[in-house]
C-alpha positions as CSV (number, residue, x, y, z in Angstrom):
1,X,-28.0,-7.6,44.3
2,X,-25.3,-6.7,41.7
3,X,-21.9,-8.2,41.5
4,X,-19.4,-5.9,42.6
5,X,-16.8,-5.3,39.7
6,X,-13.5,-3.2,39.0
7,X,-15.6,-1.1,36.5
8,X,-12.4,-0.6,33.9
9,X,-11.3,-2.9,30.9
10,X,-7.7,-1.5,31.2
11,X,-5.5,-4.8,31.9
12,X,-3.5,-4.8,28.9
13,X,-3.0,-1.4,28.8
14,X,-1.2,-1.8,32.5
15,X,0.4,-6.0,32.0
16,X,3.9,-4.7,31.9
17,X,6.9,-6.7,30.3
18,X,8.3,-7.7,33.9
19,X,4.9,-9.6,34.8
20,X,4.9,-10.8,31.6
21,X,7.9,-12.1,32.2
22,X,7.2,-13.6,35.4
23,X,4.0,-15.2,34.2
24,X,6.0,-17.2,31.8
25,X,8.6,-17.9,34.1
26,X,6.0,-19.4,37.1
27,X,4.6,-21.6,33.7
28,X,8.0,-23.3,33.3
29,X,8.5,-23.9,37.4
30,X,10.5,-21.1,38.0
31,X,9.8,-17.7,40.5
32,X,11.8,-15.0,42.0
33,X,14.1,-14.9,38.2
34,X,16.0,-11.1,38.0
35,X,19.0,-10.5,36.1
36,X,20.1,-12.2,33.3
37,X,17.1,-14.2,33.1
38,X,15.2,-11.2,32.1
39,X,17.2,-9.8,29.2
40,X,17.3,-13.8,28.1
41,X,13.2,-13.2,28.1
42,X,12.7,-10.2,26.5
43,X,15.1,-11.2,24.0
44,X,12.7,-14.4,23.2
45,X,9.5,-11.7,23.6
46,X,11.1,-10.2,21.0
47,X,11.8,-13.1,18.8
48,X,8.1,-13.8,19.4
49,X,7.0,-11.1,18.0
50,X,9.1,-11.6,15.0
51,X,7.4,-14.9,14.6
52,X,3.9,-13.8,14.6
53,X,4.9,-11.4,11.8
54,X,5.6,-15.0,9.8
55,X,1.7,-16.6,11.1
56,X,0.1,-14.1,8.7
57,X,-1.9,-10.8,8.7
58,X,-2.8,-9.1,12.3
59,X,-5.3,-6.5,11.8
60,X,-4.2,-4.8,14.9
61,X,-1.1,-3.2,12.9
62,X,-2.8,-2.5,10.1
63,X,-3.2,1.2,8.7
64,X,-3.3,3.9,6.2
65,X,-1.8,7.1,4.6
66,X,-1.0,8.8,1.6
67,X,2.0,9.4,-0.2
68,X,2.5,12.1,-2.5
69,X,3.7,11.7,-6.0
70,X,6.5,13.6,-7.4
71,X,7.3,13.9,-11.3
72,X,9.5,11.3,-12.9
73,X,10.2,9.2,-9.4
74,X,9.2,5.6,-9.6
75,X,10.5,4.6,-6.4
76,X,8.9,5.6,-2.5
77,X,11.0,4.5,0.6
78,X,9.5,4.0,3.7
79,X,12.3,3.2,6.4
80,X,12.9,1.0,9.5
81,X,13.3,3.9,11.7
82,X,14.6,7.2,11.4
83,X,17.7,6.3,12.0
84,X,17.9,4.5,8.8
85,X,16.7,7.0,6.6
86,X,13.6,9.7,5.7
87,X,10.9,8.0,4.6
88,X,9.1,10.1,1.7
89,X,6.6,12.4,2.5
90,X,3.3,11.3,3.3
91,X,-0.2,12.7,4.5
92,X,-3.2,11.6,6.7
93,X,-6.6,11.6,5.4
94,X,-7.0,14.1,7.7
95,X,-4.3,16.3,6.3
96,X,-1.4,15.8,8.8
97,X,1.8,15.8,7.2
98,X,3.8,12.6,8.6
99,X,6.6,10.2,7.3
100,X,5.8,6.3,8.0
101,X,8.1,4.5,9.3
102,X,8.2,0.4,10.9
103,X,6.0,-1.0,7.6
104,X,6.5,-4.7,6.9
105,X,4.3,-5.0,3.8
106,X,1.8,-3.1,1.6
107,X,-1.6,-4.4,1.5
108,X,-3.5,-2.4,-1.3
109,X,-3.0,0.3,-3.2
110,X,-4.7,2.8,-5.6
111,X,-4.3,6.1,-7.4
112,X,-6.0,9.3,-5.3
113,X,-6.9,12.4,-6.7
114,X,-8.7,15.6,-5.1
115,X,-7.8,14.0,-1.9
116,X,-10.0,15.4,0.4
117,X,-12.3,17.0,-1.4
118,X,-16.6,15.4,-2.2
119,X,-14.7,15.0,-6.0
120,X,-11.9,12.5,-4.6
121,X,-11.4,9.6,-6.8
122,X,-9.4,6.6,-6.0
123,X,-8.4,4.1,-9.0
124,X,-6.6,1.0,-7.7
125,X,-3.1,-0.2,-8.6
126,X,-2.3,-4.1,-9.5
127,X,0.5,-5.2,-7.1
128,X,2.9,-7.1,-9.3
129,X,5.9,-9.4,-8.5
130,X,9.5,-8.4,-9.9
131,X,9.0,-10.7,-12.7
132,X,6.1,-9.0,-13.9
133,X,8.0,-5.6,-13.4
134,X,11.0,-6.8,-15.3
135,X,8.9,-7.8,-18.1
136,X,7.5,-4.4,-18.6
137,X,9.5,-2.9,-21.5
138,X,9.1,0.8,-21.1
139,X,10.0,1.2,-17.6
140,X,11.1,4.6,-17.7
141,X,7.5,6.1,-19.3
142,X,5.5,8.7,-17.4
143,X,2.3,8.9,-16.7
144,X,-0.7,7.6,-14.2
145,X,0.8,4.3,-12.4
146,X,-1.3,1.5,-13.0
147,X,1.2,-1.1,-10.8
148,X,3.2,-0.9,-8.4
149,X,6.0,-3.8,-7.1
150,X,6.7,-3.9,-2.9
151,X,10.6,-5.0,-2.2
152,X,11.3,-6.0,1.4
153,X,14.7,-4.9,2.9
154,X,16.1,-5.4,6.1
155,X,16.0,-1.6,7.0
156,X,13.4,-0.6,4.6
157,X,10.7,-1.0,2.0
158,X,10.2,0.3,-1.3
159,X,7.2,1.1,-3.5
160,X,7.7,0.9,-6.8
161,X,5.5,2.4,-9.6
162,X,4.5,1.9,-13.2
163,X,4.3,3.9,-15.1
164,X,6.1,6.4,-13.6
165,X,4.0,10.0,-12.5
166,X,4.9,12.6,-14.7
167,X,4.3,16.2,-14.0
168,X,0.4,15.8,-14.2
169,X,0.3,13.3,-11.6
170,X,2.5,15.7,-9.6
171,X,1.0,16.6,-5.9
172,X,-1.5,13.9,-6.3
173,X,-1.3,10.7,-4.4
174,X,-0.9,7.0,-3.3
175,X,-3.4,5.8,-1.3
176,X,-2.6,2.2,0.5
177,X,-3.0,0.1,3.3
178,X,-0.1,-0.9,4.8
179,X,1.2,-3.8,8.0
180,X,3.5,-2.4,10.8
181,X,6.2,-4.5,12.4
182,X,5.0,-5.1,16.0
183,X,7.3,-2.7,18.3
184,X,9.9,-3.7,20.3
185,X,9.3,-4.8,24.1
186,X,11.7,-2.3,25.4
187,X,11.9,-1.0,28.9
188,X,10.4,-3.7,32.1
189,X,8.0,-1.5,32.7
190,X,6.6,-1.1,29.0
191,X,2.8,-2.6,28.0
192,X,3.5,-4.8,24.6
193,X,2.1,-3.5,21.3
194,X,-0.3,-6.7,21.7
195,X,-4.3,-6.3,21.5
196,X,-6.1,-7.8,25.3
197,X,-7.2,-11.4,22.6
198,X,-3.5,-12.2,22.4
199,X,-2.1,-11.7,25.8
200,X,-2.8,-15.4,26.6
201,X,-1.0,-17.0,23.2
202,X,1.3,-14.1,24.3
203,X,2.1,-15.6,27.3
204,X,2.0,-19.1,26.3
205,X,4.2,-18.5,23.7
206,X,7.1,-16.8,25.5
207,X,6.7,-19.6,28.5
208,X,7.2,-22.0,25.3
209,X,10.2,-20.4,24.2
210,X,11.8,-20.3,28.3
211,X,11.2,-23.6,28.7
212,X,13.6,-24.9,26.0
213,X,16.2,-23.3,28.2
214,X,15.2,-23.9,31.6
215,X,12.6,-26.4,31.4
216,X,12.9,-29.1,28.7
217,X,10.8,-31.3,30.5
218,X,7.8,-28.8,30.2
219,X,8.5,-27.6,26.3
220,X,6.1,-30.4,24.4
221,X,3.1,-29.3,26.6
222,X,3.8,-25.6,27.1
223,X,4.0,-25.9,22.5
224,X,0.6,-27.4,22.7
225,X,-0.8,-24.9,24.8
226,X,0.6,-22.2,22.9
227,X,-0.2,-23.4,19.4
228,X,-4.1,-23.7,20.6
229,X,-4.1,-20.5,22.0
230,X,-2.6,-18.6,19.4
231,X,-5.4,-20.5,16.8
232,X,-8.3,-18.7,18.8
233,X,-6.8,-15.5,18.8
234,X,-6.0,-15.1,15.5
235,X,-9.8,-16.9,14.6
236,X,-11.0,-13.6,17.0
237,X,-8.8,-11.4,15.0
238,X,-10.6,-8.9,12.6
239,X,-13.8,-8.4,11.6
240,X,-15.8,-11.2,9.9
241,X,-17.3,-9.9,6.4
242,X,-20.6,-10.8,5.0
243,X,-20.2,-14.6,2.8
244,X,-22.8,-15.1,0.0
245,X,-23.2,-18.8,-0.8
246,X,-25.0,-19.0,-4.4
247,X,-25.6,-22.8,-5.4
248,X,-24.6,-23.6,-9.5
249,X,-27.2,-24.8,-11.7
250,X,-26.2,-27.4,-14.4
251,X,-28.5,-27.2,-17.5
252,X,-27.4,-30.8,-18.8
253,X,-29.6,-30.6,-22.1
254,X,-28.9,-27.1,-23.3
């Protein structure tokens, strides 16, 4: 006879921040917490998540868009939030017109033209350091951008181009792949911006960061839990590409 199962995947969608909470909270000894001791532990979700942003790439907040090119500007924006500013115009591949906002780095980039279209032609950019930018002596040319240079703000980051599109490259675009910050926890009653793999080094990790305020006695243990948890996910993380192993042959005598 078959076992008898829920029949849905959906748990992550529906593991709120309060159980969250409360899961990390009964790891360090602790039940029945309200009040302050929930702002104190969505404040160190938060922090969290701001810590996994410093671990590495997470495929989960990866994506990509188009931006398009306007004559004689070098420089793109792409803002915090709205509230900080407009980012520039971009487009989907499918052709929805949105402005990006929450980006934390740019990944790869390349020069599209005909977007769209069966003649659409990407030719990729070199991303460069400031260094490399600052040693470029004629900054201010136009033409097709062949490099671009990623600066990291607090409320913002920029893209910027060499050489800069002139009037031909006008209206066509910059294709790249870009990594979102991982939202906020906001309200109790929120699901995380966290894929189902990491809701255990999730928890862990925030029952880590409790315990060096409520449970000192438990934080040593509670790290190494965490620390092994959060190895597995991010070795489940992505998809694994095809390796080619080709052995070298030494020819002593030629």
């Amino acid at each position: 006879m078959a076992n008898t199962t829920s029949g849905t995947a959906t748990f992550g969608k529906n593991f709120s921040i309060d159980e969250i909470v409360e899961e990390a909270f009964e790891r360090c000894g602790l039940r029945g917490v309200a009040g302050y001791q929930l702002k104190t532990a969505r404040r160190s979700l938060n922090i969290l998540f701001q810590e996994w942003s410093n671990r590495g790439l997470h495929f989960w907040e990866v994506a990509e868009t188009n931006v398009t090119l306007v004559a004689s500007q070098a420089i793109y924006t792409l803002y915090r939030s709205t509230a900080d500013g407009t980012s520039d115009a971009g487009v989907t591949n499918a052709g929805v017109a949105e402005s990006i906002y929450g980006v934390e780095d740019i990944l790869q980039m390349s020069y599209r033209t005909n977007r769209g279209a069966t003649t659409q032609s990407d030719t990729p950019l070199t991303k460069i350091d400031r260094a490399s930018y600052a040693a470029n002596s004629n900054r201010l040319a136009e033409g097709q951008p062949s490099e671009y240079w990623v600066q990291r703000f607090i409320d913002k980051v920029t893209i910027t181009l060499y050489i800069t599109p002139s009037s031909t490259q006008a209206g066509n675009y910059i294709h790249f792949w870009y990594l979102n910050r991982i939202q906020d926890a906001g309200d109790y009653f929120n699901a995380t911006d966290v894929p189902y793999n990491y809701i255990p080094s999730m928890c862990s990790g925030l029952a880590y960061y409790l315990s060096m305020k409520y449970a000192p006695d438990r934080t040593q243990n509670l790290k190494l839990l965490y620390e092994d948890e959060l190895v597995r996910a991010e070795a489940a993380d992505g998809s694994a590409a095809s390796t080619f192993i080709t052995p070298k042959t030494y020819y002593p005598n030629i």
